[in-house]
VMD Tcl script that draws the C-alpha trace (Angstrom):
set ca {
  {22.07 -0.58 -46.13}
  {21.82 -2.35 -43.22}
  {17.85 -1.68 -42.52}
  {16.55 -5.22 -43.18}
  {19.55 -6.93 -39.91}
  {18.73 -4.16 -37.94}
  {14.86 -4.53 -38.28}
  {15.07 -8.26 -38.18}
  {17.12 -7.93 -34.47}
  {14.32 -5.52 -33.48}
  {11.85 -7.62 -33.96}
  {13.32 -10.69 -32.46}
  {13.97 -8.75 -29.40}
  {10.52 -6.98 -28.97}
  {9.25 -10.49 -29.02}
  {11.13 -11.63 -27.04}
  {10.46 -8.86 -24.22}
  {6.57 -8.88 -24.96}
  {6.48 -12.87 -24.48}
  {8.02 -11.97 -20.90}
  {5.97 -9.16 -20.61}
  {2.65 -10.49 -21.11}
  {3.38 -13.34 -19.00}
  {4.66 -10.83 -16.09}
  {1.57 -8.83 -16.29}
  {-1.26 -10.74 -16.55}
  {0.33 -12.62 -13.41}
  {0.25 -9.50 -11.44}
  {-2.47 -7.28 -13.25}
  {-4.68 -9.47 -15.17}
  {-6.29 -8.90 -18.62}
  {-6.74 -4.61 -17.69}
  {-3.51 -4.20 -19.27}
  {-4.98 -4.53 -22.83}
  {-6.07 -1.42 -23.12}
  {-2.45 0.10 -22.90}
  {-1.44 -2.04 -25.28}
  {-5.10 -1.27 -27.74}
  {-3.78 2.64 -27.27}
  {-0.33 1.78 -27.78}
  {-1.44 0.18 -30.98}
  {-3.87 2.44 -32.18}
  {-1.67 5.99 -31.96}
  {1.03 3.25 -33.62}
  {-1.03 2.77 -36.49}
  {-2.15 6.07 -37.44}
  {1.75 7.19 -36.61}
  {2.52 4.26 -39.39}
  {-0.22 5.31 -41.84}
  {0.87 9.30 -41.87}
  {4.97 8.49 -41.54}
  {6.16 10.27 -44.29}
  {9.03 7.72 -44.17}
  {9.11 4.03 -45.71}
  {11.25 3.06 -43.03}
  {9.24 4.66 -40.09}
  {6.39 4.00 -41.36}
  {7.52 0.15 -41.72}
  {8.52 0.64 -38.16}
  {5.59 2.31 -36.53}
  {3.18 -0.21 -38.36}
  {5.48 -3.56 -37.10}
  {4.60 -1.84 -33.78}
  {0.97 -1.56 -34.20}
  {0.47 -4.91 -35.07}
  {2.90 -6.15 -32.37}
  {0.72 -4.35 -29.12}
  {-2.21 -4.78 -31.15}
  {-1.70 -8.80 -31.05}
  {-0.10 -8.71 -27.36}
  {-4.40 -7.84 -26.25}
  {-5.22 -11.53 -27.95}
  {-2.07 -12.64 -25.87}
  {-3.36 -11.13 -22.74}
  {-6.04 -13.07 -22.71}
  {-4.63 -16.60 -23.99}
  {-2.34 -16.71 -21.15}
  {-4.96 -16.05 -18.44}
  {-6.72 -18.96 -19.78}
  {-3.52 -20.65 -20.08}
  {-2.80 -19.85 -16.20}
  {-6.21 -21.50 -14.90}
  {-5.96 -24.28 -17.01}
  {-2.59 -24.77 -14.44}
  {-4.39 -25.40 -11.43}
}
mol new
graphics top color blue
foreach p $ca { graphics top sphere $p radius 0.5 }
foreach p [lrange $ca 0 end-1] q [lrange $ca 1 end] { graphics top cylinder $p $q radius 0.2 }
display resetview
């Protein structure tokens, strides 16, 4: 019943915490962290594509694409960082 508010918070939240995140990481790691987040969003998309569950499945693939689009992120804000100085 209340899937759709409780989805929509989710994702506002994750957001959120992966702007911060990215931004955190690249500052202290670099770019190597992309290939957490390509593994993270790989095993999220096959988890999606077998869910036997509209709503997990929903889930699990909101995930995928959300690490999956963090790697293009990881990169932007190195560039985005040496532009700075």
């Amino acid at each position: 019943m209340y899937l759709g508010i409780v989805f929509g918070l989710y994702v506002l939240v994750t957001i959120g915490l992966y702007h911060v995140l990215v931004v955190k990481l690249e500052e202290r790691l670099g770019v190597w962290p992309w290939l957490v987040f390509l593994v993270i969003g790989l095993l999220s998309l096959y988890l999606s594509w077998r869910s036997s569950s509209e709503a997990l499945s929903m889930w699990w693939g909101y995930n995928a694409f959300l690490n999956l689009w963090t790697i293009k992120e990881m990169f932007d804000q190195r560039k985005r960082r040496l532009n700075k100085r």
